[in-house]
N, C-alpha and C positions, 0 to 999 in steps of 0.2 A: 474462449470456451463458451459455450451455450449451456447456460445452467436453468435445471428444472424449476419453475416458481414455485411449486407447488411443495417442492425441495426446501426450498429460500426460505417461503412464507410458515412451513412446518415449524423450521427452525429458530427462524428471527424470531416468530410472533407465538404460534402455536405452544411450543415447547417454554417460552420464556412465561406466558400468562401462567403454563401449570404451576413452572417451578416459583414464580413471584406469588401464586396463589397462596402454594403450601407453605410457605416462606410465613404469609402473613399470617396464618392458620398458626404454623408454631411461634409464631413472634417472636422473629430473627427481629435483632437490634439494628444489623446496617447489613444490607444489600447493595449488592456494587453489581451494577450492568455497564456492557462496553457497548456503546455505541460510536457513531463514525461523524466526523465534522462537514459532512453534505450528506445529511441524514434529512431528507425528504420528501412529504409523500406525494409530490409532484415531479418526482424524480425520475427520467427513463429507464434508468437502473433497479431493475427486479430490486438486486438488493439494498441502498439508498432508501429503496420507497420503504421494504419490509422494516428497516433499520427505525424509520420515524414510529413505523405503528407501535416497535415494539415499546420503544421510550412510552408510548401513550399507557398500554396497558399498565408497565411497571409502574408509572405512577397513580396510576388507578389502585392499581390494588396496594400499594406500598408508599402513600403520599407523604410522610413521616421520613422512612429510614430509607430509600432509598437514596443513591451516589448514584449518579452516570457519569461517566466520563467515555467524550467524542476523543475518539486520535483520528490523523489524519492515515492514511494509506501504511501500514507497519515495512519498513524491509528486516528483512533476516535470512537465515541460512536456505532456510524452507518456502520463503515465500511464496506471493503465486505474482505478485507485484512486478520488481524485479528482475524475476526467472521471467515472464512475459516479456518484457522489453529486451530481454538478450536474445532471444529465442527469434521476436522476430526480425532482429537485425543478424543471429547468427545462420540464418539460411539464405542469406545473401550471398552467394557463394561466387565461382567463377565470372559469371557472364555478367552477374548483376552490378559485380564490384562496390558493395555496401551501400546498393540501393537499397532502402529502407523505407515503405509506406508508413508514412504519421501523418494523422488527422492534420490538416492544416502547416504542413511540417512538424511541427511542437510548436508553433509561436504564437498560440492561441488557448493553450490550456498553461496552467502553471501547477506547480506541488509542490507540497511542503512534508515529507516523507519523514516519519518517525521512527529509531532504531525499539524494535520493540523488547529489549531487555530494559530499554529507559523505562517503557509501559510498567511493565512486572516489577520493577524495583519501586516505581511511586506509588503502584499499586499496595505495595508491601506498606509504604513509609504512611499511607491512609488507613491501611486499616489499622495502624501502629497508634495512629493518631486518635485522643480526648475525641469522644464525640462532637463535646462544643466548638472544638477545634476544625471541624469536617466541616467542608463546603458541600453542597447537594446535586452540583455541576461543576465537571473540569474539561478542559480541553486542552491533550497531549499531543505538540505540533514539530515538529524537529528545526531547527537551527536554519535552516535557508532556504527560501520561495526558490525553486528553480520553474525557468520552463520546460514547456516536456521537452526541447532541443537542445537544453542545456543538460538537461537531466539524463539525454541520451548520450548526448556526449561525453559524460563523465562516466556513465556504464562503457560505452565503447574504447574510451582511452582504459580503465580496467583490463577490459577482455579485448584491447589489441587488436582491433579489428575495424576495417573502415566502414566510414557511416556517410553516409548520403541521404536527407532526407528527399524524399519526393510525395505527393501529394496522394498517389494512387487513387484514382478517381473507384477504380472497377472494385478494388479494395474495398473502401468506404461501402461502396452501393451494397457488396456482399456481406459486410460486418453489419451492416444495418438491416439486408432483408432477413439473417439469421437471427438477429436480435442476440450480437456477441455480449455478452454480461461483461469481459474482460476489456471489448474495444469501447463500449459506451462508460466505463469507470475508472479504464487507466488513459484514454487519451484523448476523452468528450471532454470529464468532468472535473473542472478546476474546483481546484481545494479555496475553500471559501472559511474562513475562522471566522467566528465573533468575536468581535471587539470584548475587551473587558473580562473576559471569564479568569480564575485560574490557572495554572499552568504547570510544565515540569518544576521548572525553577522553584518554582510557589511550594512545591512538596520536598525540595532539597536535591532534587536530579536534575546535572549539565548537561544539555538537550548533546548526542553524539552524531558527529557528521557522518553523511555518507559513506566518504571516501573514507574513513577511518577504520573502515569495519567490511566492506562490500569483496575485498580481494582476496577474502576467506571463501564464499562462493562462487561468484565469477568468474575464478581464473578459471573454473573447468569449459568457460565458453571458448577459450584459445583454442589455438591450432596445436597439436598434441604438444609440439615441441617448443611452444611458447609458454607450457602452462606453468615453469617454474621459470622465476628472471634468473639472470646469470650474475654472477659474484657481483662485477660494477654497474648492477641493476641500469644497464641498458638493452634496448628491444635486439635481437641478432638478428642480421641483415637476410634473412635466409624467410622472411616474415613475407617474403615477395609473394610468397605463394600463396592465392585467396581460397585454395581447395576448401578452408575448414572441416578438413576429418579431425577425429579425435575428440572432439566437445560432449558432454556429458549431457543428451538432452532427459 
């Protein structure tokens, strides 16, 4: 998707000064802003770049009480993460037989993908927490560095559907002259952590796998008739057919 800057930068930056403004104006004791763990203002990602500014301003105006905390790329029911990655492996249809364009295949970006009710619950357990208790930076990173071809993989065994990566040269060229927000942050940009920071563990949440959680949305990527497995949860052989109707895009 091509997302407006002007959009991005309202929101990251614009909209967070007022609200950290007024924050310091009534002297809120602790403000918690989410930011992202490749939060950079040298970053080709519109939102990346706006992600660093707004860090600057909140602690400009809130050097005392502010909390950030970076997570890494969130999945969940709703995502945009995700839902991205099935979508463009689920219009691989007849001809293409799960050919699939990834940056580089995936063997050049990696992720570290956080289930984002881990978010909201440590979220909870910080603001639960003694202030002296509260660290000023956290970083929520989920349970396993995948590459993105690993990480497709494991979407695609989900949603039962073949994957092939291939390089898409013409792809690329056109994700990049649109200036894709979605192609340059889900399969340019490797999740980078710092060393050192706090973490889920650190607030009392056991970081939850992908795969533990992911088959609650993805199965609407199957073929209609795949989208529920059968009693002795194996795939039915009738899966021959690559049409892909019935997927819930």
């Amino acid at each position: 998707a091509v997302v407006s800057t002007q959009s991005t930068g309202d929101s990251n930056v614009t909209l967070t000064h007022k609200i950290a403004r007024a924050c310091k104006e009534m002297e809120v004791p602790c403000f918690i802003h989410m930011s992202h763990i490749n939060a950079d203002i040298n970053s080709p990602s519109h939102f990346l770049k706006t992600k660093a500014l707004s860090e600057e301003v909140v602690l400009h105006e809130l050097p005392q009480s502010a909390i950030i905390i970076r997570t890494s790329d969130c999945f969940h029911a709703h995502d945009r993460f995700t839902h991205y990655l099935a979508r463009i492996n689920a219009v691989a249809k007849l001809i293409e037989r799960g050919r699939t364009p990834i940056y580089k295949k995936g063997l050049a970006t990696y992720k570290q993908p956080v289930f984002a009710t881990d978010v909201f619950r440590a979220m909870t357990n910080i603001i639960m927490m003694n202030d002296r208790d509260r660290e000023r930076l956290y970083q929520f990173i989920g349970p396993r560095n995948y590459s993105l071809h690993e990480f497709m993989t494991s979407i695609t065994n989900i949603t039962s559907r073949p994957y092939r990566p291939v390089t898409g040269r013409y792809n690329q060229l056109w994700n990049t002259i649109i200036g894709s927000e979605s192609y340059i942050r889900y399969q340019k940009t490797t999740d980078i952590p710092t060393p050192g920071l706090p973490g889920l563990e650190d607030v009392g949440i056991a970081p939850t796998h992908f795969e533990d959680k992911a088959l609650h949305w993805l199965r609407s990527y199957r073929i209609f008739w795949q989208v529920w497995d059968p009693v002795d949860g194996q795939k039915s052989s009738v899966y021959g057919n690559v049409m892909g109707t019935g997927e819930f895009l």
